[in-house]
FIFINU-430395 format. One record per residue: residue in three letters; y, z, x negated of N, C-alpha, C in turn. Coordinates in steps of 0.1 Angstrom, whole numbers, padded with zeros to 4 digits, always signed. Each point is the difference from the previous one (the first is absolute). Layout:
BEGIN
ALAYZXYZXYZX;...
//
This chain:
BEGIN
UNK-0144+0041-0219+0014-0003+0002+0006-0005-0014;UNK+0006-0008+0001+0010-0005-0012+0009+0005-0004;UNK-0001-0001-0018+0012+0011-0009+0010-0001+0004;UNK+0005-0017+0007+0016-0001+0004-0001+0006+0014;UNK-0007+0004+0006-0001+0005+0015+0003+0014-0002;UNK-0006+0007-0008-0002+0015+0001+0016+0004-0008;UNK+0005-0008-0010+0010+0004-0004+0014-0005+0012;UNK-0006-0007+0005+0011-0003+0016-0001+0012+0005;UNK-0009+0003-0001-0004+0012+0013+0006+0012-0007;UNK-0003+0005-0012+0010+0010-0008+0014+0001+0005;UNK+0004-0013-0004+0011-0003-0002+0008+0003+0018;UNK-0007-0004+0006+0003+0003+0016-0002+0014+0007;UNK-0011+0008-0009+0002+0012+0004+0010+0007-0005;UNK+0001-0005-0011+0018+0013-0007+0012-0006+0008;UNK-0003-0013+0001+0012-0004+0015+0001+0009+0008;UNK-0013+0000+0010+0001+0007+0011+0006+0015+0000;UNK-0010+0006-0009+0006+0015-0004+0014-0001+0000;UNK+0007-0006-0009+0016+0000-0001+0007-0002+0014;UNK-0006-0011+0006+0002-0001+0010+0001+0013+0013;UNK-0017+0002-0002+0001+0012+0013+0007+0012-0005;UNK+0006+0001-0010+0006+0009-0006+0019-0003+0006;UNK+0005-0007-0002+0008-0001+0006+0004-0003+0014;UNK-0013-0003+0008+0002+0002+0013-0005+0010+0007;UNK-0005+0007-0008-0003+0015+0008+0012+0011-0002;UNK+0009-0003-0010+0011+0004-0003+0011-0003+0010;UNK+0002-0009+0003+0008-0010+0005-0005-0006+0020;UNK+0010-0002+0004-0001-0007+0013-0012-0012-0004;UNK-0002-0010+0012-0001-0013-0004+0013-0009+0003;UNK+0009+0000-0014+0009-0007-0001-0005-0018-0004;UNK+0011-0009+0008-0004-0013-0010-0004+0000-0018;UNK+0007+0005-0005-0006+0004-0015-0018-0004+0001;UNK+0001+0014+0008-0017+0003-0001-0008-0006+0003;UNK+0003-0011+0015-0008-0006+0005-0004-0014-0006;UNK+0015-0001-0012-0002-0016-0005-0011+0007-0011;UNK+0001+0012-0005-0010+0003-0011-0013-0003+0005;UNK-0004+0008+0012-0013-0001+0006-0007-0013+0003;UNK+0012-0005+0001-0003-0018+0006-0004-0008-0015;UNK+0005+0004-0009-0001-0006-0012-0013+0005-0004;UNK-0006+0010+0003-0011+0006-0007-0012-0001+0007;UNK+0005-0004+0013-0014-0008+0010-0004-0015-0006;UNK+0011-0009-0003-0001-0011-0001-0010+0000-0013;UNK+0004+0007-0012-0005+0001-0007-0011+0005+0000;UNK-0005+0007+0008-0016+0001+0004-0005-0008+0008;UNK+0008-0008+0006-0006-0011+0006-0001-0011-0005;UNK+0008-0008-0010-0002-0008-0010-0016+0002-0010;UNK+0002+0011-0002-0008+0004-0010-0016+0001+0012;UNK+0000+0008+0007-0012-0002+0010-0005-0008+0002;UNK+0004-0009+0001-0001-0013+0010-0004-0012-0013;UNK+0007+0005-0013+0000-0008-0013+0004-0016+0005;UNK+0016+0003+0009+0005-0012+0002+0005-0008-0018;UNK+0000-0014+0001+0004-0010-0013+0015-0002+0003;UNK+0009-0002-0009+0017+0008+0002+0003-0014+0010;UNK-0007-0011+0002+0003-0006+0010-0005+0002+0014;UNK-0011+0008+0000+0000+0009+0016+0009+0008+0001;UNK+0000+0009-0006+0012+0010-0001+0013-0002+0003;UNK+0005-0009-0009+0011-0010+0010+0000-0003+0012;UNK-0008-0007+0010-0001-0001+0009-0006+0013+0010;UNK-0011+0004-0008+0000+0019+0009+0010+0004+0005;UNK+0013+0005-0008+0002+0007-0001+0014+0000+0013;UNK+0004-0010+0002+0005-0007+0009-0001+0006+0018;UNK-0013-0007-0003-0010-0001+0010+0001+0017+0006;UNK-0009+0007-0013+0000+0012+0008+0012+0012+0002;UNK+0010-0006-0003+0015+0003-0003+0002+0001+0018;UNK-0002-0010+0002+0006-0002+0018-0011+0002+0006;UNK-0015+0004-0006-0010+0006+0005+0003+0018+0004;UNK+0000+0004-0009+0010+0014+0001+0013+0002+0008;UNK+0006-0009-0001+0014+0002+0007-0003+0000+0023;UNK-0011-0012-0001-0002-0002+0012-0008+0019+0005;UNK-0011+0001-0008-0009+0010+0002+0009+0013+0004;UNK+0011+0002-0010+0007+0010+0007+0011+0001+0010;UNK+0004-0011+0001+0005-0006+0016-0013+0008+0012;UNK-0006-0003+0000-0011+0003+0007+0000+0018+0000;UNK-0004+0004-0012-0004+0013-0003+0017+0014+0003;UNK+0008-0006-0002+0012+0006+0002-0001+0007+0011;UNK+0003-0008+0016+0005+0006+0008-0014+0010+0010;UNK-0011-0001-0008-0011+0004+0002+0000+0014-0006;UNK+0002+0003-0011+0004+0012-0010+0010+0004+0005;UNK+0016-0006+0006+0008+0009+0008-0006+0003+0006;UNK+0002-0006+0006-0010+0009+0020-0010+0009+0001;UNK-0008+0000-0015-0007+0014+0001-0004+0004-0013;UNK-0001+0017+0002-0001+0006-0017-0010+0005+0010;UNK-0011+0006-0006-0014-0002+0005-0002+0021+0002;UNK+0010+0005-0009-0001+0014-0001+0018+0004+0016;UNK-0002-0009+0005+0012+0006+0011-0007-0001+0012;UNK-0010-0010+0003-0006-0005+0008-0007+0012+0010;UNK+0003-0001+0013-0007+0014+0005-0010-0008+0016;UNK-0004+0008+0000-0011-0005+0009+0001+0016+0008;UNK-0001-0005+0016-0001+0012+0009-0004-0004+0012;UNK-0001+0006+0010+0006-0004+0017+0011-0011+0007;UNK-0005-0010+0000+0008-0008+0005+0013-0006-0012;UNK-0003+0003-0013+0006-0005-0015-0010-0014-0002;UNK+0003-0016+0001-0006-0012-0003+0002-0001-0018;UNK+0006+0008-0008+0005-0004-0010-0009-0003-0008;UNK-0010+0006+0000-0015-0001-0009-0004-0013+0001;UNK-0003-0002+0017-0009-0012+0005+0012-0015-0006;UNK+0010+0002+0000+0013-0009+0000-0002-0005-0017;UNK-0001+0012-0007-0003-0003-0014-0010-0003-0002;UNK-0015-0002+0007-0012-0005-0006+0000-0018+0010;UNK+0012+0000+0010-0001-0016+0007+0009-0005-0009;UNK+0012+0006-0007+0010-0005-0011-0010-0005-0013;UNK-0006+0009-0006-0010+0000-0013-0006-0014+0005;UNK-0009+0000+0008-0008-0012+0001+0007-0015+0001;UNK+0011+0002+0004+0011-0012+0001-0001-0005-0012;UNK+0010+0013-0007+0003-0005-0015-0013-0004-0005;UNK-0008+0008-0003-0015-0007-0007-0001-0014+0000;UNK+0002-0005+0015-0002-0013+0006+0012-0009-0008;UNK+0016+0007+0000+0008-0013-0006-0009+0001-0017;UNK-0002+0008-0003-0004+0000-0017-0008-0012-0003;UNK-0010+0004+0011-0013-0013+0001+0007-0010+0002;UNK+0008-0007+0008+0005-0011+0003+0009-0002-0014;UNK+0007+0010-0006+0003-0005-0013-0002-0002-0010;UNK-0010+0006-0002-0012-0002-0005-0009-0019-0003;UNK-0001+0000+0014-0005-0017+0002+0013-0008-0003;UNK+0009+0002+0005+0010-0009-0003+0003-0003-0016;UNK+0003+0010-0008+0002-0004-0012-0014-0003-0006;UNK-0013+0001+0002-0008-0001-0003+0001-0017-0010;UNK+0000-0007+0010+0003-0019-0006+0011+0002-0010;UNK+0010+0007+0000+0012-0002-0004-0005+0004-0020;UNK-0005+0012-0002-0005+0005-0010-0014-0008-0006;UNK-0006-0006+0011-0011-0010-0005+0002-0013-0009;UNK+0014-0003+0002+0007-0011-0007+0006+0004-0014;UNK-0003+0013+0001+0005+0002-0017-0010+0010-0006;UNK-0012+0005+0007-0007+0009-0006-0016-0001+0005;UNK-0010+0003-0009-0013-0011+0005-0003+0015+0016;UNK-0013-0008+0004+0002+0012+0011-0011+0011-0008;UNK-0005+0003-0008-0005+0008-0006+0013+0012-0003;UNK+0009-0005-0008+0013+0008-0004+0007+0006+0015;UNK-0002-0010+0007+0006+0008+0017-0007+0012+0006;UNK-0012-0003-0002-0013+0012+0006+0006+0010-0012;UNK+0002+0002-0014+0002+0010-0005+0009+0008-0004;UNK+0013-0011+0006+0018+0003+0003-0003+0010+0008;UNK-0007-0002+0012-0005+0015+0010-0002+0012-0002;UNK-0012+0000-0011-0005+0010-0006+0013+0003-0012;UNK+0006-0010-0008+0011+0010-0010+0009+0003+0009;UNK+0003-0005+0012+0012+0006+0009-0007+0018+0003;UNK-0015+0003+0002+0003+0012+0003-0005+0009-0011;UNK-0001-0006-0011-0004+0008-0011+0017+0004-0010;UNK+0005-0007+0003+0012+0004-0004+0011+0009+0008;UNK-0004+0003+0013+0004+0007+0011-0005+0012-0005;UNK-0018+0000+0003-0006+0010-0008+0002+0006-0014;UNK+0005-0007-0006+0006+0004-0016+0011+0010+0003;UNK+0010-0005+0003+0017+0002+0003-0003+0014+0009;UNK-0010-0003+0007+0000+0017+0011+0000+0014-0010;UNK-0019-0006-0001+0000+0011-0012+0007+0007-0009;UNK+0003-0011-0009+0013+0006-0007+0012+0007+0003;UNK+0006-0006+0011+0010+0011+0010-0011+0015+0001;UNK-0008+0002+0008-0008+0009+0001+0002+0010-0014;UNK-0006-0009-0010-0003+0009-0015+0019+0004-0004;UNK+0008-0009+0002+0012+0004-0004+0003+0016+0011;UNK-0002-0003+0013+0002+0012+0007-0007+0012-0005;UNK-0011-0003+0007-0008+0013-0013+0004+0007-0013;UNK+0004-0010-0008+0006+0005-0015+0012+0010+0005;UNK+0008-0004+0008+0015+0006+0001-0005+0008+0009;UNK-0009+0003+0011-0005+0014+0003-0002+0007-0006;UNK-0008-0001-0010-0007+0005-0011+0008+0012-0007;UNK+0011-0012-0005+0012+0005-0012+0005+0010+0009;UNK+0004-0003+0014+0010+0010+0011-0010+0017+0001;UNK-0013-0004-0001-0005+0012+0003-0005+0008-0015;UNK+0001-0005-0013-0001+0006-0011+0019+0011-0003;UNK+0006-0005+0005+0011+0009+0002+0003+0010+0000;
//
């Protein structure tokens, strides 16, 4: 890895910390989410090792890439929290949420393909195959850390 990479990556992890620090504190207010949004891009810039003239044009791109994706993901997340869900005798609610699940999967994929061309015109397709992968490695980052932040403040609550 490269000195300017790994010092990105420092530099991104005391972000995030700060970060999940004040959203584990806190609602998810706009504040937070433009923080989180700023600290993905930045891992995604940096991942991807877009040149400040991709990134320009990235950044656009995956701006109304996200915006679409949770159009989609919204009214899917209303309609079900996955710990209320009951399953019984003559209850379809289970079966309803695994024909709903498969839908949504399906718009993802379809949006998926669609922006596919759109991101090809500003980023090679090597950088698109690994947009994928920093899309869920930074999901995976951001979890964790909520996790370790919860833990800590269990921690502190039960040394009391």
């Amino acid at each position: 890895m490269k000195k300017t990479s790994q010092f990105a990556q420092l530099i991104l992890s005391m972000f995030l910390m700060l970060l999940t620090a004040s959203v584990a504190y806190a609602k998810q207010t706009k504040p937070a989410q433009q923080r989180i949004h700023a600290a993905k891009m930045a891992y995604m810039a940096d991942r991807l090792q877009l040149t400040p003239e991709q990134s320009a044009a990235f950044v656009p791109v995956y701006k109304n890439y996200e915006s679409d994706f949770r159009a989609i993901r919204a009214p899917f997340v209303k309609k079900y929290k996955l710990d209320e869900l009951e399953e019984g005798p003559g209850n379809m609610t289970v079966r309803q949420y695994v024909e709903d699940d498969l839908d949504y999967q399906q718009q993802i994929i379809e949006l998926k393909r669609g922006y596919n061309d759109r991101f090809l015109k500003v980023i090679t397709s090597r950088q698109l195959a690994d947009m994928y992968i920093a899309e869920r490695e930074f999901k995976q980052m951001l979890v964790k850390r909520l996790k370790n932040m919860k833990q800590k403040q269990q921690n502190k609550q039960l040394s009391k």
